[in-house]
C-alpha positions in Angstrom: 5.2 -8.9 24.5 4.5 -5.3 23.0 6.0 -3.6 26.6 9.6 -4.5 26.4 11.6 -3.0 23.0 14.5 -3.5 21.3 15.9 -0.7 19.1 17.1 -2.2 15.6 18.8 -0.6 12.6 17.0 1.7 10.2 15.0 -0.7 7.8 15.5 0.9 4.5 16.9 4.5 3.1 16.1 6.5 0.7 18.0 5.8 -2.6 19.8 8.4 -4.7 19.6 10.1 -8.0 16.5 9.1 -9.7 16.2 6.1 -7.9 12.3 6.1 -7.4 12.9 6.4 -3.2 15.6 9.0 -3.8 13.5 11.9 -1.8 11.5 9.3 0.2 10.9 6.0 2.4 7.0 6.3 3.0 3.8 4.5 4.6 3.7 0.9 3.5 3.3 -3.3 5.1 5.1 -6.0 5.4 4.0 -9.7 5.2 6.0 -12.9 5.3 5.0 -15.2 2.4 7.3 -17.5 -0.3 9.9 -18.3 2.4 10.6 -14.5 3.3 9.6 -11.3 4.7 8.1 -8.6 1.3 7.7 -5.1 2.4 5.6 -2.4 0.0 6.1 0.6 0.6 5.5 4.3 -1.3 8.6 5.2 -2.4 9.1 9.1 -3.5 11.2 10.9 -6.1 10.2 14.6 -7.1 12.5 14.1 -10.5 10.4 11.1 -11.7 7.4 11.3 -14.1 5.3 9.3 -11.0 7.0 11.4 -7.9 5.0 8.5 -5.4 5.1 4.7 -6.0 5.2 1.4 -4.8 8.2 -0.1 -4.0 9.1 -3.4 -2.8 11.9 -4.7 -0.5 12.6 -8.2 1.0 14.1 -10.0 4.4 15.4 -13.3 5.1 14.8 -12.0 8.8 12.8 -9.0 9.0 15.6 -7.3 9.5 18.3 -6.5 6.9 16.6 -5.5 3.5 17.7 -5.7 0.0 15.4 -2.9 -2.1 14.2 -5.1 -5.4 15.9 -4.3 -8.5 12.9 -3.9 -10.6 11.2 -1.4 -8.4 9.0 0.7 -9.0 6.5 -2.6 -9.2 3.3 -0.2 -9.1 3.1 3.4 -10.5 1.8 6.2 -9.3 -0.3 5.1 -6.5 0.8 4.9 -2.5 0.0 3.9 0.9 0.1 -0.2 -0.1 -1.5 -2.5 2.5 -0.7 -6.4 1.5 -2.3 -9.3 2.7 -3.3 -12.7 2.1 -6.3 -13.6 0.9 -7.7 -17.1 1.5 -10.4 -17.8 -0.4 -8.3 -16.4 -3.6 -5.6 -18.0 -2.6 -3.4 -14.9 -4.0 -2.0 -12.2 -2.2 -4.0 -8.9 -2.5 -2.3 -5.1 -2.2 -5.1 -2.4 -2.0 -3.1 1.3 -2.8 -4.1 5.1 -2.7 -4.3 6.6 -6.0 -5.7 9.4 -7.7 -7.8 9.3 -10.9 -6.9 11.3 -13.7 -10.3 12.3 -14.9 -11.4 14.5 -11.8 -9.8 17.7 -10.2 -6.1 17.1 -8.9 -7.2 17.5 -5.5 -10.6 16.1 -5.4 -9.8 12.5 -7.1 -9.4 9.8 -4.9 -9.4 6.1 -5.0 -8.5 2.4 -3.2 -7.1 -0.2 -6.1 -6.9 -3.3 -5.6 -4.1 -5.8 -7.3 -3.3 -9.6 -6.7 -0.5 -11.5 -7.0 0.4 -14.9 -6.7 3.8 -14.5 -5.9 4.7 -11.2 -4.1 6.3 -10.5 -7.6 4.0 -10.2 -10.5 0.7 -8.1 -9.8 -2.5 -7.5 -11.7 -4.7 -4.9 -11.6 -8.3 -5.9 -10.2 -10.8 -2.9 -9.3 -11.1 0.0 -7.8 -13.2 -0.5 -4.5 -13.8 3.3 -4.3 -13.6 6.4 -5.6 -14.7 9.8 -4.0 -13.8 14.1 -4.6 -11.7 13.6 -1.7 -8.0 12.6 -0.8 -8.1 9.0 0.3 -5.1 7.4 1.7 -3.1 5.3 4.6 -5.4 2.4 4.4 -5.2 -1.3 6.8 -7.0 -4.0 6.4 -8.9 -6.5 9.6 -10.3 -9.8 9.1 -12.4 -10.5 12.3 -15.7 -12.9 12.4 -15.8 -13.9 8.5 -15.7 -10.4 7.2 -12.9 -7.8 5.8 -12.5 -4.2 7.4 -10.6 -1.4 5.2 -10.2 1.6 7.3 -8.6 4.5 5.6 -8.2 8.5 5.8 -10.4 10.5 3.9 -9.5 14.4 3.2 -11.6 16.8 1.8 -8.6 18.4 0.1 -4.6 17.2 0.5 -3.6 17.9 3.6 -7.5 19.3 4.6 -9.6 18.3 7.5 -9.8 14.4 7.2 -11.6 11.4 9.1 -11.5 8.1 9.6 -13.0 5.8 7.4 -14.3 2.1 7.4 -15.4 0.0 4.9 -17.1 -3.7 5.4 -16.3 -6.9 3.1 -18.3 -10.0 3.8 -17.2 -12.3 0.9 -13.0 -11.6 1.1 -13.3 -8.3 -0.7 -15.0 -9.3 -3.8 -17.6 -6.3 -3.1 -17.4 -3.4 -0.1 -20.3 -1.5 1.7 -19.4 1.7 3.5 
């Protein structure tokens, strides 16, 4: 009912050593698909070649988690937002990154990958790229169209807004 709550044990923890969580359990979703719940999340390590990730945990009931062996599953990218998409009948997971042929803290960019198991992802596009910090995105379907909202920095950690962007054929193209 969204009023009444019910305090539950801590989700997941960082890991240890060079474990690719081992400094860090950050921003990520969860979705229930193939007969359980999948979380992505940016996992952070400052002794790894890519410090953020994606990670990926799963639940029989949303509630005790078992981290997956093979993660990372994504490098060096964060902020994952997973969903299903219908009319490509594959899960889609658009991610933070940063491109590597602009200024370290003007580089920004949304990628999107699909899978068609929650297991084994391919890269599709980026959807944009700016000289800003873009990250800690969520996706809305309402009416027949996709709506990505997203922060957008000027610098990491700088004066930011809120940011929407619009998808009328299930995110096959976006207008800001």
């Amino acid at each position: 009912d969204l009023v009444h709550w019910e305090e539950l044990p801590t989700a997941l923890y960082p890991g240890e050593g060079d474990e690719p969580d081992a400094s860090g359990v950050w921003t990520g979703s969860v979705i229930y698909g193939e007969g359980k719940y999948h979380a992505f999340y940016t996992g952070y390590c400052l002794t790894a070649e890519y410090q953020q990730t994606i990670c990926h945990a799963t639940s029989d009931d949303g509630i005790t988690w078992v981290e997956d062996e093979a993660n990372p599953v994504i490098t060096h990218m964060r902020d994952p937002y997973v969903f299903y998409n219908e009319e490509d009948k594959c899960y889609w997971i658009l991610i933070s990154a940063r491109r590597l042929d602009m200024p370290i803290t003007r580089r920004g960019c949304i990628v999107l990958y699909r899978s068609k198991d929650l297991v084994n992802w391919e890269y599709m596009t980026d959807i944009i790229s700016r000289k800003q910090n873009l990250e800690d995105g969520d996706i809305r379907y309402l009416d027949g169209t996709l709506y990505y909202f997203f922060e957008m920095e000027d610098y990491d950690k700088g004066p930011s807004k809120i940011c929407v962007m619009e998808s009328a054929d299930y995110g096959m193209t976006w207008s800001e």
